[in-house]
N, C-alpha and C positions, 0 to 999 in steps of 0.2 A: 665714296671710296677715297683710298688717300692717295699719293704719292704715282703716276704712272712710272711705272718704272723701264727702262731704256726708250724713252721717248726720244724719238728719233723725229723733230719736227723739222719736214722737210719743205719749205713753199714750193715750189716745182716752177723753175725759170722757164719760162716760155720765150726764152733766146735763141736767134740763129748763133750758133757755133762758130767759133772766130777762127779762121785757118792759123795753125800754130808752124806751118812753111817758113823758112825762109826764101826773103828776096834775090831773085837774082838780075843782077844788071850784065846786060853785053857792051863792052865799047865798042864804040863806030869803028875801029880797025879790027879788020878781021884775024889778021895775023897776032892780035892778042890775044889771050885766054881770057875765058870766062873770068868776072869775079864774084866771087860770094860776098854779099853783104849781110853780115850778123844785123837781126832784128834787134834793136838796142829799147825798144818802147814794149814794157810788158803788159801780160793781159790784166782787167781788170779782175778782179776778184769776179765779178757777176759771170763772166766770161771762164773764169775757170769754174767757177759750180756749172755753170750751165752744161761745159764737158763731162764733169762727174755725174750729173742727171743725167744727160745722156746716155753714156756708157750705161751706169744703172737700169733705166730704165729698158734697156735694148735686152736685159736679164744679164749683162755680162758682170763680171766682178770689175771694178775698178783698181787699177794697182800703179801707182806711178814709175814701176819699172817700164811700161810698154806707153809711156808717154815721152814725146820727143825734149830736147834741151830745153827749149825758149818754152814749151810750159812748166816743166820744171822748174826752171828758173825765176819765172813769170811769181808761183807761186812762193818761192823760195822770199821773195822780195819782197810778199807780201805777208811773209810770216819770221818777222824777225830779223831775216837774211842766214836763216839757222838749217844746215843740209847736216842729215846723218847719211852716213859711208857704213854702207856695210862691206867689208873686205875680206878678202881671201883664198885661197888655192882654186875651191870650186865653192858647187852652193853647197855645200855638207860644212864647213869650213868656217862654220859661226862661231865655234867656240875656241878662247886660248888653249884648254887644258889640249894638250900633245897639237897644237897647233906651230906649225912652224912659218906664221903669215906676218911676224914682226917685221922683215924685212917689206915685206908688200906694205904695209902701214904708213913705216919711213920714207919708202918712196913714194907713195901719192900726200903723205903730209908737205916732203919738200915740193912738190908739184904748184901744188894750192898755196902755201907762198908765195914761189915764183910768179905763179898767176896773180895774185892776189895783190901782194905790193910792189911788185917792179924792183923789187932790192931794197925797198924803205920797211918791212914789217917782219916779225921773227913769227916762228911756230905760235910764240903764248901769244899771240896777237890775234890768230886765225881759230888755233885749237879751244872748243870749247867745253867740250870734256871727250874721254878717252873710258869706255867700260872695263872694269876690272876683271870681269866672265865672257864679254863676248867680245866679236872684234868687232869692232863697232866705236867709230868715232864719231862727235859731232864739232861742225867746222863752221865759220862766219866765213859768209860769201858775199859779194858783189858782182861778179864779173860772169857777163853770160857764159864767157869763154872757159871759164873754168868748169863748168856743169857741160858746154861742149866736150870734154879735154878729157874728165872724169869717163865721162861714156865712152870712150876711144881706148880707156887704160886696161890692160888687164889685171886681172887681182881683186875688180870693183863686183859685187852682189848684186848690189843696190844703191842708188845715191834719194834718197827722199826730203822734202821741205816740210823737215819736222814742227817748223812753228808755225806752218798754216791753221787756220783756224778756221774749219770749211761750217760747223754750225754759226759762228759769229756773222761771217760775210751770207749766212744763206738766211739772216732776220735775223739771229739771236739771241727769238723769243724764248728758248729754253737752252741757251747755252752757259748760264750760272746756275741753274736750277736744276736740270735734268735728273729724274728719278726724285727729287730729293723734298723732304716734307717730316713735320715734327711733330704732325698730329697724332691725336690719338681720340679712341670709338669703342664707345661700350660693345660687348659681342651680344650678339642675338643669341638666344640659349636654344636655339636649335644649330647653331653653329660648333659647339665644343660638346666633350661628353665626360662627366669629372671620375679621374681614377686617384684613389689612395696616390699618394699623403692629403691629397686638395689639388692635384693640379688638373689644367684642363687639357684638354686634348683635340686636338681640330677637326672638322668634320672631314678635311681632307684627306687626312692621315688613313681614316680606313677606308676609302678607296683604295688606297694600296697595300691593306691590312700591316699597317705599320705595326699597331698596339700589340698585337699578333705575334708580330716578330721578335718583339719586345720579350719573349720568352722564352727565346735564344739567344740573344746578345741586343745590348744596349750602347754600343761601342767604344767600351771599354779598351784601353789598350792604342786605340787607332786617333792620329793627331790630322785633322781637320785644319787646313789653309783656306782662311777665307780673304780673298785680294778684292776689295770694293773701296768704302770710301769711311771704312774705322768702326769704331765700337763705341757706344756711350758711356760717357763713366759717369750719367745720373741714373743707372738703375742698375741696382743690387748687384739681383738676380747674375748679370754680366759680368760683375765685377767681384766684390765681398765674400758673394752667398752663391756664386758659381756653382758651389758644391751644396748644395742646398734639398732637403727631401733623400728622395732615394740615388740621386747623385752625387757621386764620393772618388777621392781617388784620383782626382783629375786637375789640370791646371788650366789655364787661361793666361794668355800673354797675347800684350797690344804693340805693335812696331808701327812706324812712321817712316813712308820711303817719301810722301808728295811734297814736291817745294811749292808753296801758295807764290811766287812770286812770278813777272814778268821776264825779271832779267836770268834770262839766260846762263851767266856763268854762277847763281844763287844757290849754294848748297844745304841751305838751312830748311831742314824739313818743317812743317807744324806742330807735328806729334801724331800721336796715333789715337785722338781721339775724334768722334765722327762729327763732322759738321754739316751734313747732309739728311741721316737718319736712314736714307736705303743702306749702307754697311750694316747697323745696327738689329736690322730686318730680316738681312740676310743671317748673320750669327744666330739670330733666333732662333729661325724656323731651323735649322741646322744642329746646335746643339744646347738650348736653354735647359736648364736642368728640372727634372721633374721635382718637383717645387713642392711645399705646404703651404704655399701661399694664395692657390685660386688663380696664379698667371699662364700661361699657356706654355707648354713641355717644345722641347724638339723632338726634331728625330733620333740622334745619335745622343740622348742624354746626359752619357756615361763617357764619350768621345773628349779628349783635347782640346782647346781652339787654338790657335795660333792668326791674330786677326792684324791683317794688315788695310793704313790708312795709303790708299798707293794712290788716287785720286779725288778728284773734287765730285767730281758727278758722275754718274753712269754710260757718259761717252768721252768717249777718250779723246778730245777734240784739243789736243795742249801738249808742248811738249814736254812739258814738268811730268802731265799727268801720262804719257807715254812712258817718258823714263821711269817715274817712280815706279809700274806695273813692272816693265820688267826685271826693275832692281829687285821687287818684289818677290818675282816669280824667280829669280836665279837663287835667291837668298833660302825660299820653302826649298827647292830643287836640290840642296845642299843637307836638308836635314833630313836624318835616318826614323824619325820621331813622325814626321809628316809622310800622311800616305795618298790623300786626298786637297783637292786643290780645287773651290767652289769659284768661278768669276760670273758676275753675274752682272757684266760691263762688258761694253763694246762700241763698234765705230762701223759703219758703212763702208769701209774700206781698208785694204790691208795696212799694216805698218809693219814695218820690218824690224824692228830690234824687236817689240812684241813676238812675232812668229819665232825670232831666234831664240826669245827669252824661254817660249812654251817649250822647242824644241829642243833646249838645254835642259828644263824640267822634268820632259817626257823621257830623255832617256837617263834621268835616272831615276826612272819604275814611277811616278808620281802619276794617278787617274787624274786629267784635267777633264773639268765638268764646266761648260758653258754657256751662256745662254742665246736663245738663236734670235732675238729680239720684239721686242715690244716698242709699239708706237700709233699712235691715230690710225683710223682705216686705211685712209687715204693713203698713207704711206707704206703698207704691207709690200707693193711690189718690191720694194727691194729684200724680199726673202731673209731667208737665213743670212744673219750680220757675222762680221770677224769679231773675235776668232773664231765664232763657233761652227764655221765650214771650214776648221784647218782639219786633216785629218788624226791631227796628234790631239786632238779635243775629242769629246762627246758632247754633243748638241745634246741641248734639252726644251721643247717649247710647250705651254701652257693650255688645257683644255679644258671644258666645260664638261659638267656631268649629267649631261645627254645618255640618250643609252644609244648614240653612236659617236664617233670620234668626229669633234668641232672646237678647233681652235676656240683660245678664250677673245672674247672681243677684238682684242687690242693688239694678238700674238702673233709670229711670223709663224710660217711654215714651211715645207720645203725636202728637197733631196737627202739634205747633209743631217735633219734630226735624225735623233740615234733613240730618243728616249720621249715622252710626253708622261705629266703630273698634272691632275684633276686639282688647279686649283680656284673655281669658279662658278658660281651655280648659274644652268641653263638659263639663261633669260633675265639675270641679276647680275650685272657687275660690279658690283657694289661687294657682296655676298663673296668673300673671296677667304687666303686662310688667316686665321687670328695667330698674331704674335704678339712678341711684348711690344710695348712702347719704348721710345725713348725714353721715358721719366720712368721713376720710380712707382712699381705700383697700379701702370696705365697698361690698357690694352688699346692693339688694331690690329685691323689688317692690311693687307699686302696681297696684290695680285703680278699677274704677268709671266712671261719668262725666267724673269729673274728670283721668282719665288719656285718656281719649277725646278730651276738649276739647283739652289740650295737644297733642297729638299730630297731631289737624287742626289747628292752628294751626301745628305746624311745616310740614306738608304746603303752608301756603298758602303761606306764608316761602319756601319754595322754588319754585314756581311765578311767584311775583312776582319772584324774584329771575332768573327765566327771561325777564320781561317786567315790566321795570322802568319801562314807560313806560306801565302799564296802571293802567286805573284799578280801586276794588274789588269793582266791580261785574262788571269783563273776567275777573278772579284769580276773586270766585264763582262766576257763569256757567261756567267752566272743570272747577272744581269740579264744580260739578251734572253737565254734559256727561259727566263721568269716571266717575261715581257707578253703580254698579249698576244701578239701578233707573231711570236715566234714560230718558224723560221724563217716567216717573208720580215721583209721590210717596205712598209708601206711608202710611198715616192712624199709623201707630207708627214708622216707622224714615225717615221721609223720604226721600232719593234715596240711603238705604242706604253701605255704603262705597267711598268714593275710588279708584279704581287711579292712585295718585302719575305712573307711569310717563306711563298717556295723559293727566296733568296737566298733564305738564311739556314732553308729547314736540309 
């Protein structure tokens, strides 16, 4: 099999928990007050995953709003010294457009100054960038007292230590890597089933009676946002010949939000092409075009793409690769042409421009589809991952074709999925669904979550391109209605999998 995708490799710290209290000393006279002494020695890295295990594993969500100054801080220092502000009237209050929070901005900018250099340092000293769509600034910090201070202010969302790097300090092992793999795998020819002009067609697919649907819209019309980590530009298919076979009429465009760099104030993106190959994966299964070539079809055929390179790997473990997501996500959120938003990336815990960026997306009418996560066994407890338990998402997780509902090997499950895709056969992980390759010409396949997530998103693509005057709540509803399990929702697989057919019919 190739590529695990959202491999979430977590060693499990078997540390006691360091109190994150402050000291307090009394003087020998009693007629003095108490004094507070700021803990000035932060925690170690080890010592802050070991809280985020925790938390985790207790089932709770982790979120560094409901953690005190000094591990804020603690972690702040160890990532960069890089804190984003999320600021504003209340928590609705994310976004500039009819925002009146420029005043709250300037005040806690000149704050974090004052804190910051004692009267030796101006704004561009501190300021490290400022968002164009949401209120959301990010600042260089030292000073515990200033993350004390923030917390006390009003106006403040959230203050987070955007440049921690919790897969780095937790081993590593797949913190450049994650998801990410360039191979490619002849298909087993009980895996595809070949339809005019020559293309193949996955075995996946008619579990959901995709081909089916396929005879009322091909999603035509409907522009498909895929935010992962880009698109290849060595094969055709992607590129050239997008429009290739019996898909016509449609465009493909590549954007580039990820900065590959350390330094923080760095605004030079890479480009938008993939250097991972799970991006590349995900536009497949989504909307490769039904071909004469013998390579394997998508689902939305006939659909748009619009593919953004907005990260390095399939966990959002970087503050580049934070930002660039939701530069990403405000940028689709803006255009009238995108109707569907495929992520198929995530992180163990919240981040907050992320949540504001979906939540600027979502209200204007964009379906966010994402995945609920994939990683080793061993690691399942942390359930459904962010974003895909925000409620402005659709969770999507990956099942085997059992003739009852079983997660695929490696997939999370949970409360918060909305939706589950057959993409793995019982007792074969390996045996998952064929897409293109990276190179020209190549096939493989792709398991997990993250092929689950693509793949309801084409599904929706083509449904709305059925009903182009619906709104995304008419295209989900729809959805649900189709869904096996309609009208419960089961507590791990949600309204179960899709029949595209009564999606569309």
């Amino acid at each position: 099999m190739k590529k695990t995708n959202l491999k979430l490799v977590l060693v499990m710290a078997a540390l006691g928990i360091v109190s994150c209290s402050k000291d307090v000393n009394v003087t020998e006279n009693p007629e003095e007050e108490s004094v507070v002494v700021v803990q000035k020695t932060p925690l170690t890295p080890t010592q802050i995953n070991a809280k985020i295990n925790e938390t985790i594993q207790s089932r709770e969500k982790f979120e560094w709003t409901k953690m005190d100054a000094h591990f804020i801080w603690s972690a702040t220092v160890h990532g960069d010294q890089i804190l984003t502000v999320g600021y504003g009237d209340d928590a609705n209050d994310f976004s500039k457009e009819n925002s009146s929070a420029e005043g709250i901005k300037n005040r806690l900018l000149q704050r974090i100054v004052s804190l910051e250099g004692n009267g030796q340092k101006k704004s561009s000293d501190i300021l490290i960038d400022e968002d164009e769509k949401l209120n959301v600034i990010d600042v260089k910090i030292e000073n515990i007292e200033t993350v004390q201070d923030l917390l006390e202010q009003k106006g403040i969302r959230y203050i987070e230590p955007a440049g921690y790097r919790y897969m780095l300090h937790q081993g590593g092992t797949a913190e450049s890597d994650s998801g990410c793999g360039y191979e490619s795998q002849s298909l087993n020819s009980g895996d595809y089933t070949t339809v005019a002009p020559g293309a193949k067609v996955p075995w996946t697919f008619y579990k959901h009676n995709i081909p089916s649907a396929w005879s009322y819209s091909t999603g035509s019309g409907v522009g498909i946002g895929v935010i992962d980590t880009g698109l290849t530009p060595d094969n055709s298919l992607m590129n050239g010949n997008f429009n290739d076979g019996y898909s016509s009429g449609r465009y493909r465009q590549r954007y580039g939000t990820y900065v590959d760099s350390w330094w923080p104030w760095s605004t030079s993106t890479d480009g938008p092409n993939d250097k991972c190959g799970h991006g590349t994966s995900m536009t497949s299964v989504a909307t490769a075009p039904r071909n004469n070539d013998g390579m394997p079809v998508g689902v939305a055929y006939n659909a748009n793409l619009i593919s953004y390179r907005a990260t390095k790997n399939v966990v959002l473990d970087g503050y580049h690769e934070q930002k660039g997501v939701a530069n990403a996500l405000t940028a689709l959120g803006n255009r009238s042409d995108v109707k569907v938003i495929s992520m198929s990336i995530g992180h163990i815990f919240s981040v907050g421009r992320i949540e504001d960026a979906i939540r600027y997306a979502n209200n204007r009418g964009k379906l966010i589809f994402a995945a609920g996560g994939t990683s080793t066994s061993f690691t399942n407890f942390v359930g459904v991952i962010f974003p895909a338990w925000m409620d402005e998402t659709v969770a999507v997780t990956g099942v085997t074709d059992a003739s009852y509902y079983k997660e695929c090997n490696i997939c999370h499950k949970g409360g918060k999925i909305d939706f589950t895709v057959v993409m793995q056969r019982n007792g074969n992980a390996s045996r998952t669904t064929p897409v293109l390759s990276y190179y020209n010409g190549q096939t493989d396949y792709v398991g997990g979550s993250s092929v689950a997530t693509a793949t309801t998103a084409g599904i929706a693509a083509l449904v709305w391109s059925r009903h182009p005057s619906w709104t995304k709540t008419q295209v989900l509803n729809r959805l649900k209605q189709s869904a096996d399990l309609y009208p419960y929702k089961d507590s791990n697989y949600g309204y179960g999998n899709i029949d595209a057919l009564q999606a569309v019919q």
